[in-house]
C-alpha positions, -999 to 999 in steps of 0.1 A, spaced: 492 448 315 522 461 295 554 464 315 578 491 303 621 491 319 641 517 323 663 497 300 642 502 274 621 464 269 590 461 275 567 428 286 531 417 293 520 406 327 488 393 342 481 409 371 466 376 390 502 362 385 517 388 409 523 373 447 534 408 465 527 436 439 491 449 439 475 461 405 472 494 427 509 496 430 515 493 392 514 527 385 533 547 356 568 555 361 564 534 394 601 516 407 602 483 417 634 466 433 637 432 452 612 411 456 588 436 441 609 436 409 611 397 409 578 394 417 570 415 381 595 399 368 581 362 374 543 369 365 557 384 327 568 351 325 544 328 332 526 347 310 551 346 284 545 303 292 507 307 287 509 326 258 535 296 246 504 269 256 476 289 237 497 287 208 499 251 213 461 249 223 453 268 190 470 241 171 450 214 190 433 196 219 466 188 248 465 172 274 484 189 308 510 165 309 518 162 273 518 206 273 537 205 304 566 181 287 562 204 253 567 237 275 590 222 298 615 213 270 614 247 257 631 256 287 602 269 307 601 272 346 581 240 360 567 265 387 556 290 358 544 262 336 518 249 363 509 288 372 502 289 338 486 262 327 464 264 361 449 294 350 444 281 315 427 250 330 406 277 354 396 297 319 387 265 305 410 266 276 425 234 287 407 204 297 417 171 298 385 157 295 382 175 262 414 163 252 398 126 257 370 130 240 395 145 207 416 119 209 395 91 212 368 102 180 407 107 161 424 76 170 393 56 161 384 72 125 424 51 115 427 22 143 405 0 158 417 -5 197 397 -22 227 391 -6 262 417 -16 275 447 -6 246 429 28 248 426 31 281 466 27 285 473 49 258 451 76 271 470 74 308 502 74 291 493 104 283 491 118 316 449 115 323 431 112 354 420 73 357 385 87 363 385 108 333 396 77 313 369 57 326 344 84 324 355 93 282 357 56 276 321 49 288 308 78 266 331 68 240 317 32 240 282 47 247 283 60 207 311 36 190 307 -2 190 337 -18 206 325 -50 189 325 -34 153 360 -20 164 373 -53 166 357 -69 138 376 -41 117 407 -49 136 398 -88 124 390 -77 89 424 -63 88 443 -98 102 420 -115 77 433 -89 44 469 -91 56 467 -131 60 474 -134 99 461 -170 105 441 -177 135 465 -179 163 480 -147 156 445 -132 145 439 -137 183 474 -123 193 468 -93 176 434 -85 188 445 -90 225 474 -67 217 455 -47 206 432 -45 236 400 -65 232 387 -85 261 386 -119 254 347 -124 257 343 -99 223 373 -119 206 356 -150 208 321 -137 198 338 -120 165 354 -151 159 321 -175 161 302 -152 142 332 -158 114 329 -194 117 293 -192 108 
C-alpha cells in the first residue's frame, strides 16, 4: 500500500507489518500522529528492508544469517530486518535449506571437501545443525564423498605433496580417516 505525507514523500507499506493501525483505518486523507504515525512509519520500513533482501535473494540463494549481517551493515533496524526476513521465510522466498542444497552442488563443482569441512563451513554460515545434517545426507546421497577425496588426492599428487602432508591435507580438508586410508590403499595398488 502506497503511503502519501503531507510533506510531500511518499512510501510503500505492508499492511501485515502494522502492530496498531488496521488496513480499515488507512483511509485517504486519513491523519495519523503518535504511535499510530510510528506504527506506519515502522512497517514502510521493514518493507523498505525486505525489498533490500529480495534484491539480494534475486542475485542468489542466502542464507538468514549471512542476509541478516548484509542488511544489518547497511544500517537496517535488527527488529525490522527479522520482521522482514520472517515474512520472506513465511513466503518461501528464503530458505535455508535451499540455500544448502545451492551451496553445497556450487562449492563441490571447484573443491573437493569431506563431511565434516562442509559441515563447519555450512554452520559458519549461520544453518540449523539439523538442516546441515539433513543437506549433507542428500548431498552424499548423489555425490561420492570417496570420489571427492580421491580428487582432493589427485590434486596433492599434481602439486607434489608427499605422503605425510597428502594426509594433512585431506584431514584439513575434512575427510574421515576411514576414506583416507581406503583412497590411499587403492593408490598403493
Amino acid at each position: 500500500m502506497k503511503i502519501a505525507t503531507s510533506a510531500g514523500p511518499s512510501f510503500y507499506i505492508r499492511v501485515s507489518y502494522l502492530t496498531c493501525v488496521t488496513a480499515e483505518e488507512l483511509l485517504p486523507h486519513a491523519v495519523f500522529t503518535g504511535e499510530e504515525e510510528n506504527d506506519i512509519l515502522a512497517a514502510g520500513e521493514i518493507f523498505s528492508v525486505e525489498q533490500k533482501a529480495l534484491t539480494y535473494l534475486n542475485r542468489a540463494e542466502q542464507s538468514r544469517f549471512l542476509l541478516f549481517r548484509k542488511l544489518a551493515a547497511k544500517g537496517a533496524d535488527r527488529v525490522c530486518i527479522n520482521r522482514a526476513l520472517d515474512y520472506l521465510e513465511s513466503r518461501g522466498y528464503l530458505s535455508d535449506r535451499r540455500y544448502s542444497r545451492a551451496w553445497l552442488h556450487t562449492h563441490a563443482i571447484t573443491k573437493s571437501d569431506g563431511r565434516f569441512r562442509l559441515e563447519a563451513e555450512l554452520a559458519a554460515r549461520g544453518i540449523n545443525r539439523d538442516i546441515v545434517r539433513e543437506s549433507l545426507d542428500n548431498f552424499f546421497a548423489e555425490t561420492s564423498e570417496e570420489e571427492l577425496c580421491r580428487r582432493a588426492f589427485a590434486k596433492c599428487r599434481r602439486i607434489g605433496k608427499d605422503a605425510q602432508r597428502t594426509i594433512r591435507y585431506l584431514t584439513d580438508h575434512g575427510f574421515a580417516r576411514t576414506i583416507i586410508n581406503k583412497i590411499l590403499a587403492e593408490q598403493l595398488l
